[in-house]
C-alpha positions in Angstrom: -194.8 48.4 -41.6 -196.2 47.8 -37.8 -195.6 45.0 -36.3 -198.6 42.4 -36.1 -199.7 42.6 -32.2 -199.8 38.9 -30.1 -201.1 37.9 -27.1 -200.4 35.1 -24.6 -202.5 32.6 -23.8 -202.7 29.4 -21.4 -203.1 26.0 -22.8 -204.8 23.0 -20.3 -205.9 19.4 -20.8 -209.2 17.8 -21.3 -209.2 17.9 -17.2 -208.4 21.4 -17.1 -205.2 21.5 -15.6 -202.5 23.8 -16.9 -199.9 22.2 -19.9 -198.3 25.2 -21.0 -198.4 28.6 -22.7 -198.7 29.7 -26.9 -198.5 33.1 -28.7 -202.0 34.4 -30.4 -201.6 37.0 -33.3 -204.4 39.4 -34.1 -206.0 38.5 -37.1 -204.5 39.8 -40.5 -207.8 42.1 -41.2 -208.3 43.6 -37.7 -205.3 44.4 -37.5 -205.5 46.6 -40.7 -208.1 48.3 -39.1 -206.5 48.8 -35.8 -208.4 46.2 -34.0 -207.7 43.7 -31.5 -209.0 40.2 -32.4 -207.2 37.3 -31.2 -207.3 34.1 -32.6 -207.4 31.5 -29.5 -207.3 27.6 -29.7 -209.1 25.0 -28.8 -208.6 24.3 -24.3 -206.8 27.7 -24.0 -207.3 30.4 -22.4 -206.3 34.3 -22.0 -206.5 34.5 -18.4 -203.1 34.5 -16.8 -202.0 31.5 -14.9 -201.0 33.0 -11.3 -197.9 32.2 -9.7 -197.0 28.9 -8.6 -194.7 26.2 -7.4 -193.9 24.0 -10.3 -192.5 21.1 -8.5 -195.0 20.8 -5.9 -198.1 22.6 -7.4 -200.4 23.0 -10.6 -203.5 25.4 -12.0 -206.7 23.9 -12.9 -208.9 25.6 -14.7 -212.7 26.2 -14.7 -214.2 27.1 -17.6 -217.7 28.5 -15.6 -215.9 31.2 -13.8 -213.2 31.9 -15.8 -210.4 31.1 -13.0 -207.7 29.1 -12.6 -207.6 27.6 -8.5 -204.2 26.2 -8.0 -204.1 22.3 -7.2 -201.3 20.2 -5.1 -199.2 17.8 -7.3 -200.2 14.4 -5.7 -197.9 11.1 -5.0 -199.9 7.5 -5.5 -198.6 4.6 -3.4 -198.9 3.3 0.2 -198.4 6.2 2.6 -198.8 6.1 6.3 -198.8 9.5 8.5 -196.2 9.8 10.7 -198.2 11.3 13.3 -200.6 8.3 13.7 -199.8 5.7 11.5 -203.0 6.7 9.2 -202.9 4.4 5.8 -203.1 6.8 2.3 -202.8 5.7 -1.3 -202.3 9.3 -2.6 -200.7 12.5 -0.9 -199.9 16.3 -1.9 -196.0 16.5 -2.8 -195.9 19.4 -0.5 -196.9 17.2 2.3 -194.3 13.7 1.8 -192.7 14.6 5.1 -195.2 14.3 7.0 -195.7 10.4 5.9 -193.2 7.6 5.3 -193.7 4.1 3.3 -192.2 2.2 6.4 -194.8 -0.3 7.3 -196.4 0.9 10.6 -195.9 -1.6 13.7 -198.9 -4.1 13.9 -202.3 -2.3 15.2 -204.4 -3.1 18.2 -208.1 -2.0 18.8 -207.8 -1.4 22.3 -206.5 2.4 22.5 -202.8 1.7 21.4 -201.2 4.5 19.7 -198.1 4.7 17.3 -196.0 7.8 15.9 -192.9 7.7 13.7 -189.6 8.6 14.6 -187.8 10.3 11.8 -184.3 10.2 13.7 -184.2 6.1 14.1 -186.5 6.0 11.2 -188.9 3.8 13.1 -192.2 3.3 14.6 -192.7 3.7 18.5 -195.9 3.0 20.4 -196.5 6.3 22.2 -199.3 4.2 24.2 -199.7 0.6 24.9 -203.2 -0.4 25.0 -204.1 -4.0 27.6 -203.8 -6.0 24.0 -200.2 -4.7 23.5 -199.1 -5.0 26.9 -201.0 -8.6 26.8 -199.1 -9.5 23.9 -195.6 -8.0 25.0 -195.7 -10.1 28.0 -196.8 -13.2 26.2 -193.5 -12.8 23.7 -191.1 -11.8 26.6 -192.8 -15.2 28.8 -192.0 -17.6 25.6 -188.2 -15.7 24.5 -187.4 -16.3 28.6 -188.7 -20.1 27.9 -186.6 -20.0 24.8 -183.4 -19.8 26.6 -184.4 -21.3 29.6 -184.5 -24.9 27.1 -181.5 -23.8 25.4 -179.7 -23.7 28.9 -181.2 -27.6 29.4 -180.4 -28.8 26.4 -176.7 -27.3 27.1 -176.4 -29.0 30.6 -178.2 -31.8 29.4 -175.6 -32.2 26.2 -172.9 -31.5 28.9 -174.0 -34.2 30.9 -173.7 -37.3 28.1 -170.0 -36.1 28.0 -167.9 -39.1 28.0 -163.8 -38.5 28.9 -161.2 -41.6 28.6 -158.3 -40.4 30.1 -155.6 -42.4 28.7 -152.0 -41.6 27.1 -154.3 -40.1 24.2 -158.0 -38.8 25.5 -161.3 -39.4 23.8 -163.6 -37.5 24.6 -166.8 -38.5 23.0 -169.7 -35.8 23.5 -173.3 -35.6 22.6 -172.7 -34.5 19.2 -169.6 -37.0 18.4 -170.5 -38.9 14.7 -169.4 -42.3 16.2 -171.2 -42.0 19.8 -174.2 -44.6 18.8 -171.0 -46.9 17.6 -169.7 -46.3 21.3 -172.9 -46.8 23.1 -174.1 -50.1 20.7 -171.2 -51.9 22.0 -171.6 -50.6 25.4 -175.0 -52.5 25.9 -173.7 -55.4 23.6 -171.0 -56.7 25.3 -172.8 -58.6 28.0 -173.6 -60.5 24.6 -170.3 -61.2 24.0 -168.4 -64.0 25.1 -166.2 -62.8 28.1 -163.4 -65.9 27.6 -163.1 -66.1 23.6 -160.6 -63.7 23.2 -162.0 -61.7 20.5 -161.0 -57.9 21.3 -163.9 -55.4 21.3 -162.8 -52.2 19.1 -163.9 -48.7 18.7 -162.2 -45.9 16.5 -163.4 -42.1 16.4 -162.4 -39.4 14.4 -160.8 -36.3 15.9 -159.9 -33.4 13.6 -158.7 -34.9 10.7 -156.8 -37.6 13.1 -158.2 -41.3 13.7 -158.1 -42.8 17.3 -158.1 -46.5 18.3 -158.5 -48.9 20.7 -159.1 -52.6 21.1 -159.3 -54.5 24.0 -160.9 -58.1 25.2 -164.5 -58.2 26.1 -163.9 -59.0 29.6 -161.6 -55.5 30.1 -164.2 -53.7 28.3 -167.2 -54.8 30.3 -164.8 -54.2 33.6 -163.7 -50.7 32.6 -167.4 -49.5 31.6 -169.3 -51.6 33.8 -170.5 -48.6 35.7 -169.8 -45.8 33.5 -173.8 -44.5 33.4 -174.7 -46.2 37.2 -175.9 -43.7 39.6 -176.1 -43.9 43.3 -179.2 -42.9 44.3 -178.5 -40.7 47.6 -180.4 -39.5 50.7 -181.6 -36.2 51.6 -178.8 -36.7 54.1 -176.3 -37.1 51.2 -175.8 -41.2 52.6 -176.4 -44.0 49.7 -179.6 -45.6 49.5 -178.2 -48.8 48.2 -180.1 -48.2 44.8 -178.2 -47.7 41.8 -180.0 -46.9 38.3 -178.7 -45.7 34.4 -177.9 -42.0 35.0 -178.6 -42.0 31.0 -181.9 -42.7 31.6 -182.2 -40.4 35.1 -181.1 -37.8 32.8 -183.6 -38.3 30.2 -186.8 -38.1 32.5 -185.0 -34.9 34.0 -184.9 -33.5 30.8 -188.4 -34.4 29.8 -190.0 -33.6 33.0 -188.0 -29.8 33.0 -188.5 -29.2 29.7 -192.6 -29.7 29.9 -192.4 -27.6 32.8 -190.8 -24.9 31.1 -193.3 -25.2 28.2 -196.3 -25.1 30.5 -195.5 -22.1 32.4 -197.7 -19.2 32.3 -195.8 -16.3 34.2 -192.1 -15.3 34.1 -191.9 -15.9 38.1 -192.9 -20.0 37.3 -190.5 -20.1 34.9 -187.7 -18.7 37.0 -189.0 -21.1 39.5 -187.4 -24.2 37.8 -184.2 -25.7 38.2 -182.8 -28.8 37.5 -180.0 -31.3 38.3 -178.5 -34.0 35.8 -176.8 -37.2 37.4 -173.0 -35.8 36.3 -173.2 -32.7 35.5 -169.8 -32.7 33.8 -170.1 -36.1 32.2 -168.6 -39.2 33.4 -164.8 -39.7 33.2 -162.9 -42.9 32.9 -159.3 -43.0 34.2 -158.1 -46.4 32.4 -154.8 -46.2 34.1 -157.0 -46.3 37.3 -159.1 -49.1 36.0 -156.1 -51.4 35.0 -154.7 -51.3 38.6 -158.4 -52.1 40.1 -158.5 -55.1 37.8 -155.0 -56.5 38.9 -156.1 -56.5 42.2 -159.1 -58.1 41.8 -159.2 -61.6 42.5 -162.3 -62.7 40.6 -160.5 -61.2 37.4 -159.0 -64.2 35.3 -155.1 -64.8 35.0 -155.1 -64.5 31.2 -157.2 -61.0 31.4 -154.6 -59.7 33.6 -151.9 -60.4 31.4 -153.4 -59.1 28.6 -153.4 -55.7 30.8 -149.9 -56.3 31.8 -149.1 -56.4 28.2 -150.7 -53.2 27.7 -148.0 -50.8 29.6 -145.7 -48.8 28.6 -142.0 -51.2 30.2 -140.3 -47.8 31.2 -143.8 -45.6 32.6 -145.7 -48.5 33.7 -148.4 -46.3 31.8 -151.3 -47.9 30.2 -151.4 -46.7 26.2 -154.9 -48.0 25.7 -155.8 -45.4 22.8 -153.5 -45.1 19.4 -153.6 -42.9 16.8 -154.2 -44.7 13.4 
């Protein structure tokens, strides 16, 4: 008994492209006879697939001419060519290198060009059109004003500094939770009675640690009396006579900079502008110094001074002002 003769054939979908291969005997009676008639199915076809890639490529076949025209395997998504930034929703497999799903850098109509750089894996403008270089210099003009306020609002910060030196320093700075406390009773105690004996207080919290002080109305007022006066000087560096509240000097400085800064239009204005807060470093009390000035001032009252008096240290002659709680 011979066996029955098969022969190959090529299956594709209803689009024609290629799904796989199947085995087609020769019908029982032909082959009796010594006949070749094959029995072929439906969307098949005995014409050999040529070679191809699998992974990259695939046959389509046309049923008119009898041929099968290999295709590219294609990729849907958002592609953009490496070369120019080009936008694609589907690509050949073969091709993915040339493309990337990085978003490109933002477009301009005015001749800018953009390519991608596979080593930093980013987008570089290979050519800056007026628009770009427009818009560079706008975003280098307002990071330069950026710092430029952060630098005022630093000086000007530096500049509310308040230091009482005493045998424990407070420092109270711009950012201290109990510096509108401080300042309240500042402007309040001309309110205050300057002969009833009632002690002005103020406490502030310093890393974990509380610190103290109380002292009559009258010492308080003479101690801080001119802690924000400024003297207003010459161009010659000689006093004008005029004091005002460096506070307040230091507040129309910073206003006045700062709108400055915000309305300039070119890199060279903006380096232009400077600045000078009335102390720079902040203003510093000595109390020690203080106490002395206020024993050897006449107008200060008798009972004042010997509330200082009981103030000092008995070995030191140091003032201790400030205690910790």
């Amino acid at each position: 008994m011979t066996k029955m003769r098969i022969k190959t054939y090529y299956n594709y979908n209803k689009n024609g492209f290629f799904i796989g291969t199947g085995e087609a005997k020769n019908s029982p009676k032909h082959e009796e006879i010594g006949q070749e008639w094959y029995m072929l199915p439906a969307n098949a076809t005995f014409t050999k697939v040529p070679d191809f890639d699998r992974v990259l490529e695939i046959p389509k076949f046309h049923a008119q001419t009898n041929t099968w025209v290999v295709k590219d395997l294609q990729k849907s998504g958002n592609f953009f060519l490496k070369a120019d930034a080009a936008e694609f929703a589907e690509i050949a497999k073969k091709d993915t290198d040339l493309y990337t799903s990085i978003e490109p850098l933002k477009k301009y109509d005015d001749g800018t060009t953009q390519a991608f750089d596979d080593a930093t894996q980013s987008w570089q403008y290979t050519f800056k059109g007026d628009d770009l270089l427009e818009a560079e210099r706008i975003e280098a003009l307002n990071a330069s004003k950026a710092n430029k306020i952060a630098q005022l609002e630093a000086d000007y910060n530096a500049a509310k500094k308040i230091t009482i030196q005493n045998g424990h320093t407070l420092v109270i700075k711009h950012d201290t939770p109990e510096r509108g406390v401080f300042l309240e009773k500042l402007i309040n105690v001309s309110k205050e009675s300057l002969s009833n004996g009632i002690s002005i207080s103020y406490q502030q919290k310093v890393d974990n640690v509380m610190y103290r002080f109380s002292i009559l109305p009258s010492i308080w007022s003479y101690i801080f009396k001119d802690l924000f006066l400024l003297d207003r000087k010459k161009s010659d560096g000689t006093s004008t006579g005029f004091k005002e509240n460096s506070r307040e000097y230091n507040k129309i400085t910073f206003d006045a900079v700062a709108l400055k800064i915000q309305n300039a239009t070119t890199i060279e204005e903006l380096n232009a502008i400077s600045w000078n807060f009335a102390n720079p470093d902040g203003v510093f009390i000595n109390v020690n110094e203080k106490a002395e000035q206020m024993l050897n001032d006449s107008i200060v009252d008798s009972f004042t001074k010997s509330a200082i008096n009981q103030l000092k240290d008995p070995e030191t002659g140091e003032i201790h002002l400030i205690n910790i709680v």
